[in-house]
TIVO-2410 file (N, C-alpha, C; in nm, 3 decimals):
# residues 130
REC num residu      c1      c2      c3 atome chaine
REC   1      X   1.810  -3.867   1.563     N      A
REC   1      X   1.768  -4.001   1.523    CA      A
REC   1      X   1.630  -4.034   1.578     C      A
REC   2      X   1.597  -3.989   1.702     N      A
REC   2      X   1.453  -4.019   1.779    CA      A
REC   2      X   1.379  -3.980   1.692     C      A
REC   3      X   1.386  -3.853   1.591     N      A
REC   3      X   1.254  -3.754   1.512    CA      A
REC   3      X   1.236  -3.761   1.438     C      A
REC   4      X   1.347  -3.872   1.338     N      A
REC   4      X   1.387  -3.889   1.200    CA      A
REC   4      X   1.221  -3.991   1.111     C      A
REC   5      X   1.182  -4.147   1.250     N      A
REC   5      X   1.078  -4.098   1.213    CA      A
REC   5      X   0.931  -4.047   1.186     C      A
REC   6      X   0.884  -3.976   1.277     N      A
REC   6      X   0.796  -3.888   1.258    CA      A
REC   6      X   0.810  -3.759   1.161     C      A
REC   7      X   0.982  -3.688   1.135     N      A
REC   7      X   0.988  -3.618   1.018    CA      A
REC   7      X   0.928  -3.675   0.868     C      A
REC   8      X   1.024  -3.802   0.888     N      A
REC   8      X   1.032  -3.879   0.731    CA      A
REC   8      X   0.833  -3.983   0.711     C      A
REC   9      X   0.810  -3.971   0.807     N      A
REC   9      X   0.685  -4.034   0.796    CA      A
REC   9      X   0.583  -3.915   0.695     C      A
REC  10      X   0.581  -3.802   0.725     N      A
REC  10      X   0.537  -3.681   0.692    CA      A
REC  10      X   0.562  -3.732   0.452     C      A
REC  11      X   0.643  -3.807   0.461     N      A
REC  11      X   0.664  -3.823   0.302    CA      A
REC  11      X   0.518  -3.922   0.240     C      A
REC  12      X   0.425  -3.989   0.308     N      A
REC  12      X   0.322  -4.033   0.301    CA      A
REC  12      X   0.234  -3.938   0.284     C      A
REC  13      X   0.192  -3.890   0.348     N      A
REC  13      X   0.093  -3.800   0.303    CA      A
REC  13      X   0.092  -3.677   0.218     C      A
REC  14      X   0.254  -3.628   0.198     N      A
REC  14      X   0.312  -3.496   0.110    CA      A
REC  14      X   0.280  -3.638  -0.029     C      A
REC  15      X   0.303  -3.759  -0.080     N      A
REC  15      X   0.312  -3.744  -0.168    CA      A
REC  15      X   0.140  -3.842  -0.208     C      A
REC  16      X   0.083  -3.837  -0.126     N      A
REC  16      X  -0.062  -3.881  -0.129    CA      A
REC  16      X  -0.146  -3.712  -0.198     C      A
REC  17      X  -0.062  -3.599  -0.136     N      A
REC  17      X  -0.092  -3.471  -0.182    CA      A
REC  17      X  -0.058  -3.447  -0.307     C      A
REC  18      X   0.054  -3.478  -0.346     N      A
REC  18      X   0.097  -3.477  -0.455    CA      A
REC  18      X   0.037  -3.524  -0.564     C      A
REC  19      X   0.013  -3.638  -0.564     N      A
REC  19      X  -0.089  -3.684  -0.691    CA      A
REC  19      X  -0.248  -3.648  -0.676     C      A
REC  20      X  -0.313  -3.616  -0.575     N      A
REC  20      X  -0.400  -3.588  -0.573    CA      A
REC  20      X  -0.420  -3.452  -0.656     C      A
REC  21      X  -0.348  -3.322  -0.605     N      A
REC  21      X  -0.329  -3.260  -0.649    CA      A
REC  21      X  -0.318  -3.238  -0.849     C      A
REC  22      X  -0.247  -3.301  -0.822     N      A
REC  22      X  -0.155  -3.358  -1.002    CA      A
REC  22      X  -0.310  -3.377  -1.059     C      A
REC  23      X  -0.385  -3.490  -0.994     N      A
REC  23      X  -0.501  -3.529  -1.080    CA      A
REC  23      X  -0.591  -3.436  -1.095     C      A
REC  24      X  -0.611  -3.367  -1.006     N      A
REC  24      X  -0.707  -3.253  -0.976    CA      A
REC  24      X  -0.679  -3.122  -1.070     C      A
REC  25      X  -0.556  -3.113  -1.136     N      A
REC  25      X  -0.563  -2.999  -1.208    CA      A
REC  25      X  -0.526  -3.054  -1.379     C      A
REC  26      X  -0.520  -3.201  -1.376     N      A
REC  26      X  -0.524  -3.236  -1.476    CA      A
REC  26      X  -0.667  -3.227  -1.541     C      A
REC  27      X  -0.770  -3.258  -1.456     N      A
REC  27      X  -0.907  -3.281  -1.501    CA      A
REC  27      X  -0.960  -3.159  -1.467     C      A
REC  28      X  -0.956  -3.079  -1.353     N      A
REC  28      X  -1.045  -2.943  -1.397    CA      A
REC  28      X  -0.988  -2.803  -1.410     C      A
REC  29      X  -0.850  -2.814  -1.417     N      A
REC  29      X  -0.782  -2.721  -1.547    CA      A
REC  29      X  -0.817  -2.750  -1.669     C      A
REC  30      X  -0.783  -2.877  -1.717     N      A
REC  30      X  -0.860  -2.856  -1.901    CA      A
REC  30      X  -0.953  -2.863  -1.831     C      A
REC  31      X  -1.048  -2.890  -1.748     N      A
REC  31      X  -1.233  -2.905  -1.790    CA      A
REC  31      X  -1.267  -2.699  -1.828     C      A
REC  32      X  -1.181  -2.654  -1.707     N      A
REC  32      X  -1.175  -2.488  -1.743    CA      A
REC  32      X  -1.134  -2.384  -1.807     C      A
REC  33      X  -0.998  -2.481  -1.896     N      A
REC  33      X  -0.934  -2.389  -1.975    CA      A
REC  33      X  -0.827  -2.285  -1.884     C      A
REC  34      X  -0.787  -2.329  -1.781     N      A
REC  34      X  -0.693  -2.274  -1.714    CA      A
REC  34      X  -0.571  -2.369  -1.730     C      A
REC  35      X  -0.450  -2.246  -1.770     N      A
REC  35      X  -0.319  -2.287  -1.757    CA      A
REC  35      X  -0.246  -2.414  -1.633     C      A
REC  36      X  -0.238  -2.529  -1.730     N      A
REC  36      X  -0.177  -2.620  -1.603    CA      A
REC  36      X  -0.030  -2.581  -1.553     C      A
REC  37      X   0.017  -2.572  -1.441     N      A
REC  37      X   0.112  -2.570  -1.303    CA      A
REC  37      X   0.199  -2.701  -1.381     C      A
REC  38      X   0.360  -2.667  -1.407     N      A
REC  38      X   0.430  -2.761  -1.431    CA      A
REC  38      X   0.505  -2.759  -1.267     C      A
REC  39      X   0.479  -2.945  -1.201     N      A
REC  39      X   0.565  -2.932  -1.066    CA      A
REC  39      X   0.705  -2.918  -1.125     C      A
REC  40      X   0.803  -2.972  -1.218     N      A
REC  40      X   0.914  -2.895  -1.257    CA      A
REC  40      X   0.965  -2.727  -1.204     C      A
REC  41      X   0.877  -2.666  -1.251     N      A
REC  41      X   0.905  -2.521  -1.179    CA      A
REC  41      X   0.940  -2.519  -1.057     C      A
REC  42      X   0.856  -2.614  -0.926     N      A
REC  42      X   0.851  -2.593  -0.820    CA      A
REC  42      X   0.928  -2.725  -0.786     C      A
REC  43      X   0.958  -2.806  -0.795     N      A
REC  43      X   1.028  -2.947  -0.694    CA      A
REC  43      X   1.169  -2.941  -0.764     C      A
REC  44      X   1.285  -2.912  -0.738     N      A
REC  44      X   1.416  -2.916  -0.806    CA      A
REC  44      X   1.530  -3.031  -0.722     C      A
REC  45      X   1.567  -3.138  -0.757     N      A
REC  45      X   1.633  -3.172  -0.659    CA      A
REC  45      X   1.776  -3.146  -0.738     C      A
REC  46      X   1.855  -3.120  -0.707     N      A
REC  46      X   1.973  -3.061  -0.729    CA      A
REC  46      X   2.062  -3.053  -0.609     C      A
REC  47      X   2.076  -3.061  -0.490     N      A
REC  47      X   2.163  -3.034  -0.367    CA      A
REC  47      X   2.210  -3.179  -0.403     C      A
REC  48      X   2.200  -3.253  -0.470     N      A
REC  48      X   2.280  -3.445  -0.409    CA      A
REC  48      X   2.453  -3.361  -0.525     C      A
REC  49      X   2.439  -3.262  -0.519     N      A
REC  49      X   2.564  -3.223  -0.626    CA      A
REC  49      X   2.673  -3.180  -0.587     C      A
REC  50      X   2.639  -3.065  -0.455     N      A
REC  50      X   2.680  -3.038  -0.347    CA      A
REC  50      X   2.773  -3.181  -0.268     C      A
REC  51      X   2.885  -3.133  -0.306     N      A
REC  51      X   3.028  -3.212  -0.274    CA      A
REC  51      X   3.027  -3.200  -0.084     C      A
REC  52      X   3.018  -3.109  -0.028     N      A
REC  52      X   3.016  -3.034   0.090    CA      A
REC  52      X   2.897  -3.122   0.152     C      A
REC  53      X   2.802  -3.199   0.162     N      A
REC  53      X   2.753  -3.311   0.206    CA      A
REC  53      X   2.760  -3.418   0.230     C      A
REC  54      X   2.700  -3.507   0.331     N      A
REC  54      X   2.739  -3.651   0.303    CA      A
REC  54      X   2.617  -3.710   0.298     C      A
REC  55      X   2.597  -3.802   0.293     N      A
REC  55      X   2.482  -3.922   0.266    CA      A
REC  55      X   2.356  -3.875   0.292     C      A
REC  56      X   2.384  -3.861   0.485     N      A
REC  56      X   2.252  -3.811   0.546    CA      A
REC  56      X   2.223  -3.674   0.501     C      A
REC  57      X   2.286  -3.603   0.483     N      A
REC  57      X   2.279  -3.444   0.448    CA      A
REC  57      X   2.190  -3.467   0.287     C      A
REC  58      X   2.261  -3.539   0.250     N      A
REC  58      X   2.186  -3.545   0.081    CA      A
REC  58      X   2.013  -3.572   0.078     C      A
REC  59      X   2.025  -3.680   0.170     N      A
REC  59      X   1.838  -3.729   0.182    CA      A
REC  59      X   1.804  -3.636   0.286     C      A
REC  60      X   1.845  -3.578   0.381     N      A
REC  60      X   1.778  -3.481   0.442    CA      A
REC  60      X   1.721  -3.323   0.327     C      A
REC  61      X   1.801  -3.280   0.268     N      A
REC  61      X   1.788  -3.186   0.172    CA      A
REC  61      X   1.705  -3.207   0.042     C      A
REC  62      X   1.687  -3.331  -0.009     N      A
REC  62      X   1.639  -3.423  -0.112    CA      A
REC  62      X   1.480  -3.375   0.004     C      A
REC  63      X   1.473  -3.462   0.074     N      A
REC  63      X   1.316  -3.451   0.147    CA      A
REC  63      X   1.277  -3.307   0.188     C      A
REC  64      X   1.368  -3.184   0.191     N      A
REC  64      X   1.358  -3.120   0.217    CA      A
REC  64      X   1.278  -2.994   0.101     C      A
REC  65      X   1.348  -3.041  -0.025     N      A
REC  65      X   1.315  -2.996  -0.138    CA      A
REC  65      X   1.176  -3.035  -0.182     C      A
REC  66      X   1.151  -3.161  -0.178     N      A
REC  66      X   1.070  -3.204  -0.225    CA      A
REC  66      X   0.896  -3.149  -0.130     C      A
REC  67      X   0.944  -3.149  -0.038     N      A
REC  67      X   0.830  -3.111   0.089    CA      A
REC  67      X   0.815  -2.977   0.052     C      A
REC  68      X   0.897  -2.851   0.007     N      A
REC  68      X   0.888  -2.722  -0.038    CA      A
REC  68      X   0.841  -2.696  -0.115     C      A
REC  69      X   0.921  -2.744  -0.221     N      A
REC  69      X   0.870  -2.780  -0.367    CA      A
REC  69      X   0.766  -2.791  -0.406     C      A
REC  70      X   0.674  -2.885  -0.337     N      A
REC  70      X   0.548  -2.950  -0.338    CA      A
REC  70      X   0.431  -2.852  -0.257     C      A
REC  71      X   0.479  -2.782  -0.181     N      A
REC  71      X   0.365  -2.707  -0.101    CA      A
REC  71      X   0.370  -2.575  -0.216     C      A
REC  72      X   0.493  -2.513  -0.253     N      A
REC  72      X   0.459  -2.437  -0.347    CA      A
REC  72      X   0.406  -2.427  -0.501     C      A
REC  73      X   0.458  -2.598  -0.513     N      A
REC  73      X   0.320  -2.621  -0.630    CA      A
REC  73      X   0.167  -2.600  -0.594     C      A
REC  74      X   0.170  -2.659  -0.507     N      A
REC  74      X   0.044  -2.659  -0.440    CA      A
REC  74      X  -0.042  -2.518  -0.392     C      A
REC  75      X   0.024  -2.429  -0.371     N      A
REC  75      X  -0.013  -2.338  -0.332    CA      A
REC  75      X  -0.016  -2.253  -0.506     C      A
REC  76      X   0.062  -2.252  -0.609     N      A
REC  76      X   0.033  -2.227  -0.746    CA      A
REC  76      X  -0.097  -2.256  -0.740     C      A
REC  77      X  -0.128  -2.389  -0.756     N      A
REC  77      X  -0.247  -2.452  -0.816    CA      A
REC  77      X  -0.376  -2.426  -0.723     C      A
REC  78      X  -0.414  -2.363  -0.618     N      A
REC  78      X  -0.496  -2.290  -0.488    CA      A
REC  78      X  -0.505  -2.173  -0.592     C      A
REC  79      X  -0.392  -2.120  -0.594     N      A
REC  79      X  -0.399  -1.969  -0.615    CA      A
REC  79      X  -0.457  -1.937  -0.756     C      A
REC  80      X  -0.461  -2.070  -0.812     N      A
REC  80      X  -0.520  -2.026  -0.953    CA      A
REC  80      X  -0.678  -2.059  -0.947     C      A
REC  81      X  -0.697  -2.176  -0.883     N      A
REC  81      X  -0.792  -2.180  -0.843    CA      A
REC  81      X  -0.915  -2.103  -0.796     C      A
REC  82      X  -0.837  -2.046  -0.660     N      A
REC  82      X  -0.879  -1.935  -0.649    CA      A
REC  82      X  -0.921  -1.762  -0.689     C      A
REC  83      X  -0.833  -1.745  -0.819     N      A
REC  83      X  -0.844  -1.636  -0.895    CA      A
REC  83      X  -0.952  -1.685  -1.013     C      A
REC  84      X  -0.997  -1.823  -1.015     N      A
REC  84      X  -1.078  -1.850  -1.122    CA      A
REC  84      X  -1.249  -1.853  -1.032     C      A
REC  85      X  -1.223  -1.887  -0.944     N      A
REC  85      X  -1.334  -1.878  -0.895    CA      A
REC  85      X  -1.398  -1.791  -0.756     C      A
REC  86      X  -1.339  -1.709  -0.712     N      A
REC  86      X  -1.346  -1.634  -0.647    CA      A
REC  86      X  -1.201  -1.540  -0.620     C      A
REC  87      X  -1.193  -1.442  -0.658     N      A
REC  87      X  -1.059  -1.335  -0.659    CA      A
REC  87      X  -1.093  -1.234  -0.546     C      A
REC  88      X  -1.098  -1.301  -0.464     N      A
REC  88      X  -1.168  -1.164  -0.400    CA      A
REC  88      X  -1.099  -1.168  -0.254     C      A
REC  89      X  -1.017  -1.075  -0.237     N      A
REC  89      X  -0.946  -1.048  -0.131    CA      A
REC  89      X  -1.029  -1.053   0.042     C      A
REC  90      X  -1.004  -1.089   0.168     N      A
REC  90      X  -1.058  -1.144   0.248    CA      A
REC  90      X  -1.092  -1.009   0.333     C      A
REC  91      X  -1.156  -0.987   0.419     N      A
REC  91      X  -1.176  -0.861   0.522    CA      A
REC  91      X  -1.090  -0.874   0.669     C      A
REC  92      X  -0.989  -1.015   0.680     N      A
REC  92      X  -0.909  -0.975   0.781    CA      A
REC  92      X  -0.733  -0.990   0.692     C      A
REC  93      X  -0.657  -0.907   0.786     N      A
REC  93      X  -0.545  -0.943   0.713    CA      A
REC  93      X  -0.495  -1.091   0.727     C      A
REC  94      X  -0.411  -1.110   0.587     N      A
REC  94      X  -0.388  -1.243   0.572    CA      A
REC  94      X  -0.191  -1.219   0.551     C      A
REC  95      X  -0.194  -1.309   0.652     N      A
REC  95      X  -0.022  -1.307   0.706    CA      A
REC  95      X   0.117  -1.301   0.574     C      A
REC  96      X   0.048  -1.422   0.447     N      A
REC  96      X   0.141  -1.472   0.359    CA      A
REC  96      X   0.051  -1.451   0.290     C      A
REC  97      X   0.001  -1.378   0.181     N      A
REC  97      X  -0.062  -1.442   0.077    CA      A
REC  97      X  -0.016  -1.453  -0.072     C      A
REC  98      X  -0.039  -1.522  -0.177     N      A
REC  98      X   0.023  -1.593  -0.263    CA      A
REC  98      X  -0.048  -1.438  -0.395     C      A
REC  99      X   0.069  -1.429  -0.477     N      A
REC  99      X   0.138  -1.356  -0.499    CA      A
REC  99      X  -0.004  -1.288  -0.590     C      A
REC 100      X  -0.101  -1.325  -0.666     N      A
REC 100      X  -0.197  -1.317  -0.735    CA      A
REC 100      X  -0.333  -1.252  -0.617     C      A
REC 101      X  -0.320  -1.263  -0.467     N      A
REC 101      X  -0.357  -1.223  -0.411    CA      A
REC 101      X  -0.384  -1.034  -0.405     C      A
REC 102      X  -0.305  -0.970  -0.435     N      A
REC 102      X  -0.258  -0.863  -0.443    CA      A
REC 102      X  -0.335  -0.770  -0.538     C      A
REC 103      X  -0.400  -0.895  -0.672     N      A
REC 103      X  -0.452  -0.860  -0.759    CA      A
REC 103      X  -0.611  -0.851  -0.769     C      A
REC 104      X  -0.681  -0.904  -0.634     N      A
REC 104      X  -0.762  -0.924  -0.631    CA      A
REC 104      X  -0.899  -0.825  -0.614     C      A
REC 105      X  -1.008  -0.831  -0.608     N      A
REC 105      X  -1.095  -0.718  -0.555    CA      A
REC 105      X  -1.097  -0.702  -0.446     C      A
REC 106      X  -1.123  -0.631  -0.422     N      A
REC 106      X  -1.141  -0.581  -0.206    CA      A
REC 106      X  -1.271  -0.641  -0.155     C      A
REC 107      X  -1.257  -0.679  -0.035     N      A
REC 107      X  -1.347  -0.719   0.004    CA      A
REC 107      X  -1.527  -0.664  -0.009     C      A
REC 108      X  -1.624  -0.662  -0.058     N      A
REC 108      X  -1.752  -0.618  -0.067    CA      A
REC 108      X  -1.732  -0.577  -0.193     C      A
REC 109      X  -1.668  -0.601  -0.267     N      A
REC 109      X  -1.653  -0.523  -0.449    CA      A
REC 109      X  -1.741  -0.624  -0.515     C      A
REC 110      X  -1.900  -0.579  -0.491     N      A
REC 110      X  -2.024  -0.698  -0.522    CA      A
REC 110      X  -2.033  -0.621  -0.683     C      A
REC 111      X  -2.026  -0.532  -0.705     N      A
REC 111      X  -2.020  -0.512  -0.853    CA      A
REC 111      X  -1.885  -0.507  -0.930     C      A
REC 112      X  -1.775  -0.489  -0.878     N      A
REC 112      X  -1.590  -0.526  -0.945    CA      A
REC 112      X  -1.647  -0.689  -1.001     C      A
REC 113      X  -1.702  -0.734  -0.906     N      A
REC 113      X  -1.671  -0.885  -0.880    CA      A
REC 113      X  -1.785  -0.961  -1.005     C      A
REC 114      X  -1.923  -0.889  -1.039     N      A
REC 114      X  -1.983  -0.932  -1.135    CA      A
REC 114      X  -1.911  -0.878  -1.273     C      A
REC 115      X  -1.878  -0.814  -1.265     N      A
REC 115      X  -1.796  -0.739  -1.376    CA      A
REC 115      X  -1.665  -0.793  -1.407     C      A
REC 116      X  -1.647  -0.819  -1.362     N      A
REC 116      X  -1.435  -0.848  -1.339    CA      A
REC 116      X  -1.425  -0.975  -1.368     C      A
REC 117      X  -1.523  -1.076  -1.343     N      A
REC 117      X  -1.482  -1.238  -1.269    CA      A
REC 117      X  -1.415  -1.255  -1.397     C      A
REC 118      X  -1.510  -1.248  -1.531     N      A
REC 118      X  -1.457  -1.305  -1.666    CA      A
REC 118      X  -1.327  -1.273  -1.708     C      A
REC 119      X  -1.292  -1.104  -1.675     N      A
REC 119      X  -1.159  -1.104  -1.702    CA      A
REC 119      X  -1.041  -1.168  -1.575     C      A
REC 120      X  -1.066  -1.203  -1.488     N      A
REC 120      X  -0.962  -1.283  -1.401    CA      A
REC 120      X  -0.975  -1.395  -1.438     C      A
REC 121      X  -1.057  -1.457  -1.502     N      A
REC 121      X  -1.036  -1.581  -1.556    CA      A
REC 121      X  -0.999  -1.598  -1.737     C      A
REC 122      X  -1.011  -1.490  -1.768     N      A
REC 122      X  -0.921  -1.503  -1.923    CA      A
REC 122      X  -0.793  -1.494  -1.900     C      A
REC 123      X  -0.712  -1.441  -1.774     N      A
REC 123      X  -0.552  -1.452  -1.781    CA      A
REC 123      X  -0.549  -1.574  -1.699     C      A
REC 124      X  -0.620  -1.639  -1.703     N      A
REC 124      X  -0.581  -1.797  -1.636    CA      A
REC 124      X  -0.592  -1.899  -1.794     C      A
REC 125      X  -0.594  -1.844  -1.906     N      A
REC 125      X  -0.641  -1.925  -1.994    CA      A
REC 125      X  -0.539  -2.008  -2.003     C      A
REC 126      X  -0.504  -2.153  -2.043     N      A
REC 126      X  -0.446  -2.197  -2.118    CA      A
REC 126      X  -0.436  -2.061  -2.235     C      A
REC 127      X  -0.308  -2.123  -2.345     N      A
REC 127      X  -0.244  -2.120  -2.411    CA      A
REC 127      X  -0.348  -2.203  -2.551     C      A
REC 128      X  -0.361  -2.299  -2.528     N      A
REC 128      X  -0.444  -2.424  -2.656    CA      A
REC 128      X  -0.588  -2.349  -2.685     C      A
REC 129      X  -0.684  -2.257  -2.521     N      A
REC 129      X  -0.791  -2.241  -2.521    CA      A
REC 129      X  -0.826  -2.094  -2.538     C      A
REC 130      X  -0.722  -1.989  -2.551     N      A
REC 130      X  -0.738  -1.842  -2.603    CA      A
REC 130      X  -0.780  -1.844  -2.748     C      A
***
């Protein structure tokens, strides 16, 4: 009960992220012709279904989803970002990286990278803009 809130306070700024976000790939995804990030994919609330809970368990899991949910939209919409405008893998290792990472050029690939950029950004196309 002491942490509940400094946890639940944390829902201010996750959803100050949230629309920021939202707006940000509304306007320079179409401005680029890159595929928009449905948060659907990523925010599911579904545990309030789960019989085997009670009240507090439900909004704990509810905030729990949504805080996940939301960083992995978020991290979608980075990662596309990032494959549209720089794909280019880092020179130290990187602990987690998001899954398009993998695909990237190696670090110093100064000619992959003049060569390549256009095609890492045609598989980001929208769908409306191919």
């Amino acid at each position: 009960m002491i942490t509940a809130p400094v946890i639940y306070s944390l829902i201010v700024p996750l959803v100050l992220v949230d629309l920021w976000v939202s707006v940000y790939q509304a306007i320079c995804f179409r401005a680029y012709g890159i595929a928009r990030v449905r948060r659907a994919d990523y925010i599911a609330f579904d545990r309030q279904k789960l019989a085997s809970l009670n009240v507090i368990e439900v909004i704990n899991c509810q905030f729990c989803a949504y805080a996940n949910g939301l960083v992995g939209y978020v991290r979608e919409i980075s990662s596309r970002t990032e494959q549209y405008w720089c794909p280019i893998k880092h020179s130290v290792r990187i602990t987690d990286p998001h899954e398009r990472y993998f695909g990237f050029l190696e670090y110093g690939d100064a000619e992959g990278y003049r060569t390549k950029l256009d095609a890492f950004r045609q598989r980001l196309r929208a769908p409306e803009t191919v």
